[in-house]
C-alpha positions in Angstrom: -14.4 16.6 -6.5 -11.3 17.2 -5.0 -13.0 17.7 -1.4 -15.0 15.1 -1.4 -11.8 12.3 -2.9 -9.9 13.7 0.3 -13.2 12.6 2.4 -12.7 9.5 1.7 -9.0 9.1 2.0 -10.1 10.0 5.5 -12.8 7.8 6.1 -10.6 4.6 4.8 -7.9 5.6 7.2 -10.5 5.9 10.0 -11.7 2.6 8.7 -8.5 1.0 8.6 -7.4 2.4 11.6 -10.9 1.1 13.9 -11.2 -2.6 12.8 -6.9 -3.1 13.1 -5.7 -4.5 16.7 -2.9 -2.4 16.7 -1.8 1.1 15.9 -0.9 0.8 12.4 2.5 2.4 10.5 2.4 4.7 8.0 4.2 2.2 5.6 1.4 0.4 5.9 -1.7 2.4 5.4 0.7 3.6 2.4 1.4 0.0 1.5 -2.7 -0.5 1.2 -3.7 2.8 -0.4 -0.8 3.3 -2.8 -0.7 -0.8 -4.1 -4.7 -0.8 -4.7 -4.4 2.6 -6.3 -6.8 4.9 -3.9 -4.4 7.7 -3.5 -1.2 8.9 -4.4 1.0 9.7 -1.7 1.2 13.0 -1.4 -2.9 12.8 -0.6 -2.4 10.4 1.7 0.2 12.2 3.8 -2.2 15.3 3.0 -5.5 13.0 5.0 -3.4 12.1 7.6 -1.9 15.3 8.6 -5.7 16.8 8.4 -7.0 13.8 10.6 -4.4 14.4 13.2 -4.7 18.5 13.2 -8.6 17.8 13.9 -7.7 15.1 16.6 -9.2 12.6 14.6 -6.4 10.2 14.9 -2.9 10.0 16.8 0.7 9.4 16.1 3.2 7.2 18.1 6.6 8.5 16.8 9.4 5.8 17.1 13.1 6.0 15.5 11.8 4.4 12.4 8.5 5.0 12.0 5.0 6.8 13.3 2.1 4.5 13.9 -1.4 5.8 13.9 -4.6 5.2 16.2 -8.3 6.7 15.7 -9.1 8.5 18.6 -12.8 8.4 20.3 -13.4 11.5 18.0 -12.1 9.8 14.7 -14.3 6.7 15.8 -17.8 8.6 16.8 -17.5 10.2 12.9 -16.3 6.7 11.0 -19.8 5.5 12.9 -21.7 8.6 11.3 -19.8 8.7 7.6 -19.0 4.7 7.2 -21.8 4.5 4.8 -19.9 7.2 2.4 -17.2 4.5 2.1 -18.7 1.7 -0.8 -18.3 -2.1 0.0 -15.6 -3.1 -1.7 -13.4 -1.1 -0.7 -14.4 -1.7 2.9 -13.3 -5.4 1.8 -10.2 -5.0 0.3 -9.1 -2.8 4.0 -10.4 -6.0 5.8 -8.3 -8.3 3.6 -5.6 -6.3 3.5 -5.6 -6.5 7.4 -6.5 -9.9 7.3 -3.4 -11.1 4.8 -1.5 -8.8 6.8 -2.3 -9.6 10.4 1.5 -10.8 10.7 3.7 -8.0 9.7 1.7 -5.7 11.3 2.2 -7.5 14.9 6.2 -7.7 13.4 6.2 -3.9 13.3 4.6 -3.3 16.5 7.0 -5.8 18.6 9.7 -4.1 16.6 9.2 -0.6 18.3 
């Protein structure tokens, strides 16, 4: 059970991380999964430090803050797994962007 929650911590952060227009902080993909109660954060730090030691997704490191992009890799397996992640929550990551679109850009030109 365990494995397969992890899984999908992974595939919503590959989700995320394909449909965003930017590189996206790690306050935010907190913000997202912490607030609609998919992870705690100790998981989450866990799926990203597994997605970046498989090259599934890279860091920027600025003074303040790492942002995160899928890499070709992390894109070619969202494209085989998407389906393992359910509707709604593939929803409430494009709202979240959506309602969000604004402080993400903020963070970006921030760096």
């Amino acid at each position: 059970m365990a494995n397969t929650a992890m899984t999908l911590y992974k595939l919503m952060i590959l989700y995320m991380l394909n449909l965003a227009e930017y590189p996206l902080s790690n306050a935010r993909i907190s913000e997202f999964m912490l607030q609609k109660g998919y992870a705690t954060y100790f998981n989450l730090q866990t799926a990203l430090s597994e997605l970046m030691e498989t090259g599934f997704i890279q860091s920027e490191n600025t003074v303040n803050s790492s942002f995160f992009k899928a890499t070709k890799e992390g894109k070619h397996t969202l494209n085989l797994l998407s389906n393992e992640i359910s509707q709604s929550i593939k929803d409430d990551i494009k709202a979240y962007l959506s309602d969000n679109l604004t402080t993400i850009k903020r963070d970006i030109s921030s760096t």
